[in-house]
N, CA, C and O of each residue as an XYZ file, in Angstrom:
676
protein
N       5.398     25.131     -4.072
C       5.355     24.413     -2.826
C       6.534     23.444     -2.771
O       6.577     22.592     -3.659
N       7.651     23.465     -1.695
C       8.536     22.664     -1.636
C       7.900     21.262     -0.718
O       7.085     21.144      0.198
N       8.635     20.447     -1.400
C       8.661     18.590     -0.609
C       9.003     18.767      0.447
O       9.433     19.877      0.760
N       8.948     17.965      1.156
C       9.477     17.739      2.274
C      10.125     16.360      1.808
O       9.636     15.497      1.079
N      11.662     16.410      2.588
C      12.687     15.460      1.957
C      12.688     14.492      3.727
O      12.830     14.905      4.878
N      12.478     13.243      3.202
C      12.701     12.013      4.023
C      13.786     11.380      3.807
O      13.812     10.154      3.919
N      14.865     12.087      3.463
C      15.975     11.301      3.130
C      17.210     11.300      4.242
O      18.338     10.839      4.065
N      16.630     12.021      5.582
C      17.388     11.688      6.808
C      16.727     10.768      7.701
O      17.307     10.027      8.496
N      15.216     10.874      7.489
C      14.368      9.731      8.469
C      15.068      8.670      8.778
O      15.943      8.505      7.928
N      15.092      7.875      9.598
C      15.649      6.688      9.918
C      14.562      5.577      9.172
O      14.984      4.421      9.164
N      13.597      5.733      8.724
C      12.626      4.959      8.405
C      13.339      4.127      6.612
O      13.899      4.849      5.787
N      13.160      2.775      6.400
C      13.773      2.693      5.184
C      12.677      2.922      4.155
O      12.921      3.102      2.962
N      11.949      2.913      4.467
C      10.225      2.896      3.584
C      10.384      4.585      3.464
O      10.273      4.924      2.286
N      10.629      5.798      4.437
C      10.641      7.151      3.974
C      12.053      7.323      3.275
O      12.281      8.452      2.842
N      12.886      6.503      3.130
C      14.345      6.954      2.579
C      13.678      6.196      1.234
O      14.002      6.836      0.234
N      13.068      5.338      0.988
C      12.992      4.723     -0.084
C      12.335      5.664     -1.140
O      12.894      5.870     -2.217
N      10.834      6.377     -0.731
C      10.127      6.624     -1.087
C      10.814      8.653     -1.108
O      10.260      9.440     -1.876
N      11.442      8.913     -0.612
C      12.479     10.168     -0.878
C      12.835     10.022     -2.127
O      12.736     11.056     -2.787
N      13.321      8.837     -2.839
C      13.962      8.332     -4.446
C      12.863      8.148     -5.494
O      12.768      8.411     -6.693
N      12.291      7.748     -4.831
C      11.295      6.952     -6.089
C      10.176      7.515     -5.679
O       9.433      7.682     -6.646
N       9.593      7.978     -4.441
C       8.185      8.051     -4.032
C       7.592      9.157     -4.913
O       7.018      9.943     -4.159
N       7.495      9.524     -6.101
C       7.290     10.220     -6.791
C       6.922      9.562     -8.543
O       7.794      9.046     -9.242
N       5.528      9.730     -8.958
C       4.720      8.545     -9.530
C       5.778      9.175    -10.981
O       6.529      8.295    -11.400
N       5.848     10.035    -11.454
C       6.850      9.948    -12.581
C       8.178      8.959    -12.377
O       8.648      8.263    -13.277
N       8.593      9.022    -11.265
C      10.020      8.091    -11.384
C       9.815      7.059    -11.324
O      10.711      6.363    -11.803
N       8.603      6.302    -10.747
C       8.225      4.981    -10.507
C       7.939      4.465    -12.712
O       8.111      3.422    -13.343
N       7.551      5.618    -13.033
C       6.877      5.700    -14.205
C       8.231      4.966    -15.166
O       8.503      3.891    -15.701
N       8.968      6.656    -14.919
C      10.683      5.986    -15.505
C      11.434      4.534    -15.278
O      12.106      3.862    -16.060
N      11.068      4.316    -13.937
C      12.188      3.091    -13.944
C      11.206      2.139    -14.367
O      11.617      1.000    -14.589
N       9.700      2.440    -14.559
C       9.463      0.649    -15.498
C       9.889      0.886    -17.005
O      10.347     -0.028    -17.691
N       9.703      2.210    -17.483
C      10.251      2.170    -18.551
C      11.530      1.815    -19.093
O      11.917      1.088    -20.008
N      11.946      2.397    -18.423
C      13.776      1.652    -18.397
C      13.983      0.228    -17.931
O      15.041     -0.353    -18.172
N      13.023     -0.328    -17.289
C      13.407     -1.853    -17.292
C      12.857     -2.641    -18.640
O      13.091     -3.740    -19.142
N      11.873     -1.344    -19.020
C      11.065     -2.193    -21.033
C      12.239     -1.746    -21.996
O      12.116     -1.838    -23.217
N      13.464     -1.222    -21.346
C      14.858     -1.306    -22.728
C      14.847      0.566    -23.009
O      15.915      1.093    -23.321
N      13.973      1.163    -22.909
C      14.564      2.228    -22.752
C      15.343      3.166    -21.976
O      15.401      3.295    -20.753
N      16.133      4.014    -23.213
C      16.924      4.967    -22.203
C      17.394      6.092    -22.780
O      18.577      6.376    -22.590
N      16.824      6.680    -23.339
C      17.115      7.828    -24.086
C      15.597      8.878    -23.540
O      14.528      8.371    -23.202
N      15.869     10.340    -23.574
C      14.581     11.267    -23.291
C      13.459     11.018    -23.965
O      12.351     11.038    -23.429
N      13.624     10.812    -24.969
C      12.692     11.203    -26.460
C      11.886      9.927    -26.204
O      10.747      9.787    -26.650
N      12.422      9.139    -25.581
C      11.539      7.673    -25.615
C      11.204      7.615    -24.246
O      10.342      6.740    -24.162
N      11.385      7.992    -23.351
C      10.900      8.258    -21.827
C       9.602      9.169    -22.128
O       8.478      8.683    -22.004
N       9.820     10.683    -22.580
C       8.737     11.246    -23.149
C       7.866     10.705    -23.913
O       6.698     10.721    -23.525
N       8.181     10.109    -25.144
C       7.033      9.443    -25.953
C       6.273      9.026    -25.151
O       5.196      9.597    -24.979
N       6.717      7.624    -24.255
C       5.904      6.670    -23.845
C       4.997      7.626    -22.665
O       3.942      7.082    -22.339
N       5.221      8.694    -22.131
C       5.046      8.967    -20.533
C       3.980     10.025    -20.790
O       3.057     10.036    -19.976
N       3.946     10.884    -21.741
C       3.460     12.149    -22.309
C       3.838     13.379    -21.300
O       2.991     14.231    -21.033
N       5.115     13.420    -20.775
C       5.486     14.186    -19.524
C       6.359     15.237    -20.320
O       7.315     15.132    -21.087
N       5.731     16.146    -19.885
C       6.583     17.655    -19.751
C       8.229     17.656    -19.793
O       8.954     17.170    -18.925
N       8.593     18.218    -20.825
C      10.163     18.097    -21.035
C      10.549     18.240    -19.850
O      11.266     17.298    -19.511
N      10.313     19.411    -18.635
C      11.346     20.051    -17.900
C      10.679     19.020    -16.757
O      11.570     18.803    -15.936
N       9.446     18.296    -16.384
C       9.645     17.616    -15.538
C      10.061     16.559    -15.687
O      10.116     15.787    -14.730
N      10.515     16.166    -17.029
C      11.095     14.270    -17.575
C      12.745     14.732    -17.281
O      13.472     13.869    -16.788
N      13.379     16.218    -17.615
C      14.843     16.363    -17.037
C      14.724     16.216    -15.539
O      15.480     15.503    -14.878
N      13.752     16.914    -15.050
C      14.015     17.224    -13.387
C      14.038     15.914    -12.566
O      14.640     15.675    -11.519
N      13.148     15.048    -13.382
C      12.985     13.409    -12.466
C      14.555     12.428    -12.847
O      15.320     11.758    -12.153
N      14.492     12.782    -14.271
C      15.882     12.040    -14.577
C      17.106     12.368    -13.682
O      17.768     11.570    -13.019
N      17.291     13.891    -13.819
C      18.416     13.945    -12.778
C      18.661     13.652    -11.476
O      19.763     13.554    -10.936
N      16.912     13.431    -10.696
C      16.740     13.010     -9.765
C      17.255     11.850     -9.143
O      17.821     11.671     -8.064
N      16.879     10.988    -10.213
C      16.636      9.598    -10.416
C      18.593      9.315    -10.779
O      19.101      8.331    -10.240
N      18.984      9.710    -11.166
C      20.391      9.858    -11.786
C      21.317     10.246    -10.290
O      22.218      9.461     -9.993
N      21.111     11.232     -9.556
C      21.712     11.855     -7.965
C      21.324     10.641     -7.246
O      22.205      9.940     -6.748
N      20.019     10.307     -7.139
C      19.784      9.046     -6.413
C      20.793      7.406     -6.338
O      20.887      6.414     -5.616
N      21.295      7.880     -7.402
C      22.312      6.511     -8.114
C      21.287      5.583     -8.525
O      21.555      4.384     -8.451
N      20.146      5.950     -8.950
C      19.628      4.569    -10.388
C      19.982      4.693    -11.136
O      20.783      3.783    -11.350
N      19.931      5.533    -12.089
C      20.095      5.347    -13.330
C      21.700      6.241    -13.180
O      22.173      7.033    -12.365
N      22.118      5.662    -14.330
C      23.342      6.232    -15.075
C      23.281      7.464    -16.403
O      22.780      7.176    -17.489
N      23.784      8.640    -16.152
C      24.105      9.187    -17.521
C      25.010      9.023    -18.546
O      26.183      9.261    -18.256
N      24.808      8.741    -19.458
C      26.073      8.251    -21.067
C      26.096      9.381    -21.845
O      25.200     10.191    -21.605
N      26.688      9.588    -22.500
C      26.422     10.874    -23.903
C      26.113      9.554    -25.187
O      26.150      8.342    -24.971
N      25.953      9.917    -25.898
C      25.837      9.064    -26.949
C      25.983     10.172    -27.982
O      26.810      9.723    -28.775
N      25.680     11.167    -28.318
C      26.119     12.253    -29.128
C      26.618     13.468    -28.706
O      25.899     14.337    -28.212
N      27.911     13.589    -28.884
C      28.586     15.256    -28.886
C      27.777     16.656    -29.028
O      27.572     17.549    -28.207
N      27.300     16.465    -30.730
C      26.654     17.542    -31.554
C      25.245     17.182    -32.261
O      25.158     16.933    -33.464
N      24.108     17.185    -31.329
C      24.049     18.157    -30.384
C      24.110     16.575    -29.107
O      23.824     15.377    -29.110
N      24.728     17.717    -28.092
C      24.722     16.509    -26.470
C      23.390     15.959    -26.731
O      22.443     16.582    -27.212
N      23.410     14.633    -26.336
C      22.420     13.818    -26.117
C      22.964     12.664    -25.060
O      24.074     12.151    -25.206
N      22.112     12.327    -24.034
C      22.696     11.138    -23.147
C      21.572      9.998    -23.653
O      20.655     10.096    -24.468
N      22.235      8.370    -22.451
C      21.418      7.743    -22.485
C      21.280      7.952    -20.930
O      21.983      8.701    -20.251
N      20.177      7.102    -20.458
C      20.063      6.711    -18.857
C      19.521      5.337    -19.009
O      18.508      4.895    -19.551
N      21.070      4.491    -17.994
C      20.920      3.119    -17.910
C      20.810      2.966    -16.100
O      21.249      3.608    -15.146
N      19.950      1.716    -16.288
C      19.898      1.369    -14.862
C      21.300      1.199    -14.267
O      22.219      0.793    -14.978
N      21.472      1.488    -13.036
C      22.703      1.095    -12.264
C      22.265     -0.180    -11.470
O      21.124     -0.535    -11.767
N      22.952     -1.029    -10.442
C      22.907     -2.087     -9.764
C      21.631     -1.199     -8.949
O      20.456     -1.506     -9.152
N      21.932     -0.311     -8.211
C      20.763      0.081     -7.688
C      19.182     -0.151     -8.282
O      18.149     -0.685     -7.879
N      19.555      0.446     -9.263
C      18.292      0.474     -9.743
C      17.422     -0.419    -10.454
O      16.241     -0.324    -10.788
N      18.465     -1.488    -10.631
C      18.052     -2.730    -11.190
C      17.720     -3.796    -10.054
O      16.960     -4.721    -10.338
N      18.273     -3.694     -8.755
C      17.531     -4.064     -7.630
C      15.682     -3.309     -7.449
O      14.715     -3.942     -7.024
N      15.679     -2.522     -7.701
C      14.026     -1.838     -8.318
C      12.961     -2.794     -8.422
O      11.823     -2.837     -7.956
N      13.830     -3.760     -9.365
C      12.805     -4.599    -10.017
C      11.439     -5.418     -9.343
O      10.352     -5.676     -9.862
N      11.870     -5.658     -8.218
C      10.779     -6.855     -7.416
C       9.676     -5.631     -6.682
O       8.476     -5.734     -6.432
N      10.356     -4.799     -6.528
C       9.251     -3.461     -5.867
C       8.269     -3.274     -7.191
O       7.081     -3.559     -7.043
N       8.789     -2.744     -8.640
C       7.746     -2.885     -9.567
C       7.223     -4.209     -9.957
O       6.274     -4.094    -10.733
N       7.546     -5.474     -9.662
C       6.750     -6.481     -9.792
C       5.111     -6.824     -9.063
O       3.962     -7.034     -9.452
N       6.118     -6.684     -7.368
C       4.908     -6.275     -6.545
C       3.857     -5.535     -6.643
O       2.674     -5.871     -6.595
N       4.616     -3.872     -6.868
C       3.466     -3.132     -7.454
C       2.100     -3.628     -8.374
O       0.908     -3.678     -8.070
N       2.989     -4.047     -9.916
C       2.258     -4.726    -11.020
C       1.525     -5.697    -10.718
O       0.511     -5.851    -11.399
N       1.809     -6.656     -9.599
C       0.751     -7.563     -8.975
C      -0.358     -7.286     -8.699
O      -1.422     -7.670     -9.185
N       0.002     -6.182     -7.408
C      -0.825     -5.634     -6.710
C      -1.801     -4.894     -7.459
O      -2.984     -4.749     -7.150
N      -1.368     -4.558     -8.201
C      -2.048     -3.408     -9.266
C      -3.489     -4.391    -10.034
O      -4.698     -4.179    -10.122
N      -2.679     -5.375    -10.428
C      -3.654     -6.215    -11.333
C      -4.536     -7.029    -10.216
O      -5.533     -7.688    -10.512
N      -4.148     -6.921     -9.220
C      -5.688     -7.817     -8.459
C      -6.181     -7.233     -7.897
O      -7.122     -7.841     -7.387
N      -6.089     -5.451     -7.384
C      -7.181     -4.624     -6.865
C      -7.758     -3.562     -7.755
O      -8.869     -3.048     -7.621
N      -6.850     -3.292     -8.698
C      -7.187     -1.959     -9.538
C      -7.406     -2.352    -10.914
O      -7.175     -1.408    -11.669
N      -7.799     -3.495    -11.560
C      -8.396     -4.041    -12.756
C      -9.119     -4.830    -12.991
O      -8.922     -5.939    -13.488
N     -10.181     -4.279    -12.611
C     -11.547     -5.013    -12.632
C     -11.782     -5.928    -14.308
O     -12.486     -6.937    -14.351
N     -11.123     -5.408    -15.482
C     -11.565     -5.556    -16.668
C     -10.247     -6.495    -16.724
O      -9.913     -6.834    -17.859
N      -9.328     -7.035    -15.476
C      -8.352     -7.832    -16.488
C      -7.139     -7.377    -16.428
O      -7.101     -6.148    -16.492
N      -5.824     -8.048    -16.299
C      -4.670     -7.527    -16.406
C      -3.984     -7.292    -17.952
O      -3.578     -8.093    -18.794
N      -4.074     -5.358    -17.903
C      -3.343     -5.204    -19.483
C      -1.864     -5.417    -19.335
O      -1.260     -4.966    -20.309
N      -1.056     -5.985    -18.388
C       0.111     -6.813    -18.412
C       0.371     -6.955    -17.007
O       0.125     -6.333    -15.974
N       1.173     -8.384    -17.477
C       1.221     -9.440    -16.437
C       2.380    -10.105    -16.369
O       2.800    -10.277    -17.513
N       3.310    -10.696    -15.312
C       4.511    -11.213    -15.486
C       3.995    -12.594    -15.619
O       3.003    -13.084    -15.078
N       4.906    -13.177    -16.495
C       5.018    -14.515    -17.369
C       6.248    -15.165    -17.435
O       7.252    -14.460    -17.532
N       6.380    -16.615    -17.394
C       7.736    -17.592    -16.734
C       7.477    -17.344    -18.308
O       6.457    -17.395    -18.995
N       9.265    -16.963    -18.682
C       9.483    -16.507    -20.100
C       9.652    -17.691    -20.967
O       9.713    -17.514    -22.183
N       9.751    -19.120    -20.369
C      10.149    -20.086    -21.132
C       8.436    -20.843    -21.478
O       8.021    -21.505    -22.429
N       7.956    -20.485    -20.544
C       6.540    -20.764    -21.193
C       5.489    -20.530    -21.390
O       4.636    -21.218    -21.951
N       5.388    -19.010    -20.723
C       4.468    -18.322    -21.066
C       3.338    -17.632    -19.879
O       2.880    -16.495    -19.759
N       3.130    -19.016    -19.026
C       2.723    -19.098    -17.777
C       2.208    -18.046    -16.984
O       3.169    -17.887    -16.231
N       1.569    -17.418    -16.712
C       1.083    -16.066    -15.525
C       2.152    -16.563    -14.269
O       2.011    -17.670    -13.750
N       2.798    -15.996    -14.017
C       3.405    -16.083    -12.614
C       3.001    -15.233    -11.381
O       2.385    -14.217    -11.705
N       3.175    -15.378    -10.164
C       2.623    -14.920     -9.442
C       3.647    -14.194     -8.145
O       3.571    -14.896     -7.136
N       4.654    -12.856     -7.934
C       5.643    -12.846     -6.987
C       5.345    -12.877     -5.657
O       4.489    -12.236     -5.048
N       6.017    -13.566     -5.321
C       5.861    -13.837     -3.359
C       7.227    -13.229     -2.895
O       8.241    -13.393     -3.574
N       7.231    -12.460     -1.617
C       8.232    -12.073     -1.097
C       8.644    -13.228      0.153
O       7.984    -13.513      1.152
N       9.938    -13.754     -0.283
C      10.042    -14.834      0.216
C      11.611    -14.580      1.563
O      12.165    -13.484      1.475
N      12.100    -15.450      2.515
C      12.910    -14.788      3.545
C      14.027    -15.828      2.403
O      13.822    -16.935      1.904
N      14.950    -15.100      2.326
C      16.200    -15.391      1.329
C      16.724    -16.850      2.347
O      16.702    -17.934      1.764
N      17.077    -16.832      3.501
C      17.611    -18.027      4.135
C      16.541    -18.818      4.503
O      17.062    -19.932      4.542
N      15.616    -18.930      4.738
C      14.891    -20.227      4.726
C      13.671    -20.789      3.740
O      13.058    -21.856      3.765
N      13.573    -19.631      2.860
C      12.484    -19.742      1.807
C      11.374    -19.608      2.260
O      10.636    -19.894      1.317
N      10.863    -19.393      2.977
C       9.396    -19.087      3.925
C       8.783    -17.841      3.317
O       9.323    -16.736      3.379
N       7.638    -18.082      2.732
C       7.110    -16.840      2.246
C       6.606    -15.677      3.267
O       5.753    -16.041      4.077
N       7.023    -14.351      3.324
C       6.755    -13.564      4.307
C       5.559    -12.919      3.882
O       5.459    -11.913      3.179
N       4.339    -13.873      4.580
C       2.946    -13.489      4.488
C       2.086    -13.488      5.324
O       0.918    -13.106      5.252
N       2.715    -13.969      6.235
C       1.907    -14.707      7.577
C       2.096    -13.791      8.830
O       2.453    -12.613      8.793
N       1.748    -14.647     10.134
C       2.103    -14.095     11.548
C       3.376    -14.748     11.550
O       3.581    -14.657     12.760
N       4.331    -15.306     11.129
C       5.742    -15.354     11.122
C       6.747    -14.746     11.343
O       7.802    -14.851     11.968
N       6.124    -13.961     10.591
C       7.100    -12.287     10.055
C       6.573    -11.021     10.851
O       5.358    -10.850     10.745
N       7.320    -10.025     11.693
C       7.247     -9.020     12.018
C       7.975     -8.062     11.844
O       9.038     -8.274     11.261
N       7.683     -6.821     12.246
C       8.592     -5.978     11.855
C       9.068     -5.752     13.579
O       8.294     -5.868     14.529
N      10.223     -5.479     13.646
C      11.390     -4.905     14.193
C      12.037     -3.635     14.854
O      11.675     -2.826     14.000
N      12.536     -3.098     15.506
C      13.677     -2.222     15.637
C      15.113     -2.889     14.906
O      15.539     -4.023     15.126
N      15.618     -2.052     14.150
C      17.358     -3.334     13.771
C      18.264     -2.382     14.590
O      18.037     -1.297     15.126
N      19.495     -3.247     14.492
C      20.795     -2.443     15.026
C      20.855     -1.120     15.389
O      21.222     -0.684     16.480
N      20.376     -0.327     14.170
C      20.930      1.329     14.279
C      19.673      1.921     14.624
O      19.650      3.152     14.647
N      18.206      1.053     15.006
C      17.328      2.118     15.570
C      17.261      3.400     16.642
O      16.731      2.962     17.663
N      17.519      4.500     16.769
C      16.654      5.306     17.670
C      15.889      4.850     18.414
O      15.091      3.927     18.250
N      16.179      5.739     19.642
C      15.130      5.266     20.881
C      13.780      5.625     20.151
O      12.944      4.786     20.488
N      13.276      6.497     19.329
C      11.882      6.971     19.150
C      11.715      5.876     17.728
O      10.683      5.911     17.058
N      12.479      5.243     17.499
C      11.644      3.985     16.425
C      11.588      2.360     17.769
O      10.764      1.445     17.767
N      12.748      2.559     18.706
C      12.250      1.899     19.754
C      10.995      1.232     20.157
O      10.583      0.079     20.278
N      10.444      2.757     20.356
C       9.641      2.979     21.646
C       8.251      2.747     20.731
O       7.238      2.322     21.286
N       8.264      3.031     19.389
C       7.267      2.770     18.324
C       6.885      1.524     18.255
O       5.696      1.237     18.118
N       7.907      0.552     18.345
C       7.717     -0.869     18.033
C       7.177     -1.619     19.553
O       6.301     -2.460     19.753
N       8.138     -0.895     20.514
C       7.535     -1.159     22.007
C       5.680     -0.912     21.975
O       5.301     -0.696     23.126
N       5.499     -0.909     21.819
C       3.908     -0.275     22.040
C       3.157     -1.944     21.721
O       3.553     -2.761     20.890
N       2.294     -2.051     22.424
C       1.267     -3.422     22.225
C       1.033     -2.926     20.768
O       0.843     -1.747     20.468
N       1.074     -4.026     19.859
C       0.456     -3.798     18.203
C      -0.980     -4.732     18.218
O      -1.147     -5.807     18.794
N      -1.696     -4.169     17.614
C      -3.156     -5.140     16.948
C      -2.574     -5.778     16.042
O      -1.793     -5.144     15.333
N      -2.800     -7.391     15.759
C      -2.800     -7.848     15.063
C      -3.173     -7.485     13.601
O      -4.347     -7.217     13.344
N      -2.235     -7.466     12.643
C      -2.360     -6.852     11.140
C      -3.694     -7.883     10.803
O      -3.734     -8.999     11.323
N      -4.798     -7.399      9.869
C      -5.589     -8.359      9.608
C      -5.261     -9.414      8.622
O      -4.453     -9.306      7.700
N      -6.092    -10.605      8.970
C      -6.037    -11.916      8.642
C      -5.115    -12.214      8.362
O      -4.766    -12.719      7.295
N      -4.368    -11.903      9.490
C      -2.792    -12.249     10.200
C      -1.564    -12.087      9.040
O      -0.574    -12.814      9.132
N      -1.651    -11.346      8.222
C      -0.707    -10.679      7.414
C      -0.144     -9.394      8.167
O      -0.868     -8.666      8.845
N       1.534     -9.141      7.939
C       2.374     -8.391      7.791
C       2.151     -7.392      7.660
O       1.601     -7.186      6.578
N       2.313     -6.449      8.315
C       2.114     -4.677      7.980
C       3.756     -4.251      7.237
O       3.990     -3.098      6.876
């Protein structure tokens, strides 16, 4: 069965999720932000099928996250390092990991981000870069931008229901 590829949509959430929207790569790039980057240690940790841990890597690699290195000639062996892209990643798997630990772990978070100088549980807020305003509220909406299409237009034109308890869709 072939995908269907969102990587012409005008939507940035279907171009996003064209790269990553696929739970092995989401898998890879936290691993690669825990210091790995070699197969053998992508596999260890993942228990994934050789030919689907190549097929996501190269994916993930065409996408421009990660980078390929050789590190051995005989026999070829690469590494895969994050690129700027993909190290922008990071606050999407934070969120996730948030999100994760306050609806889907009833028994407790088996990891948690921590202010590294003291230990602290921290908590990420997606915040508006120029005025610091956390985007959580009825503040924040979503838009048509510059390069919309009349049919993402006409989407946003439409009366919206209020997102509940006035949070952000």
């Amino acid at each position: 069965m072939r995908r269907t590829s969102f990587a012409d949509m005008p939507c940035p959430i279907a171009r996003s999720l064209d790269r990553v929207g696929e739970w092995w790569s989401i898998l890879i790039l936290r691993d690669a932000f825990a210091g790995m980057t070699r197969f053998e240690e992508f596999q260890e940790s993942l228990g994934i099928a050789p030919n689907m841990l190549s097929r996501r890597l190269a994916a993930l690699v065409e996408a421009g996250l990660l980078e390929k290195h050789p590190y051995s000639e005989r026999p070829p062996r690469h590494e895969y390092r994050l690129t700027a892209r993909g190290r922008d990643f990071r606050p999407v798997l934070l969120a996730m990991l948030a999100w994760g630990n306050r609806h889907f772990a009833p028994e407790g978070a088996a990891v948690q981000i921590v202010d590294a100088r003291t230990g602290a549980p921290a908590e990420p807020v997606l915040m508006d870069r120029v005025t610091l305003r956390p985007i959580d509220g009825p503040d924040f909406t979503l838009a048509p931008g510059p390069a919309a299409g009349e049919r993402t237009r006409r989407r946003f034109a439409r009366p919206r229901q209020p997102a509940p308890e006035g949070k952000t869709p």
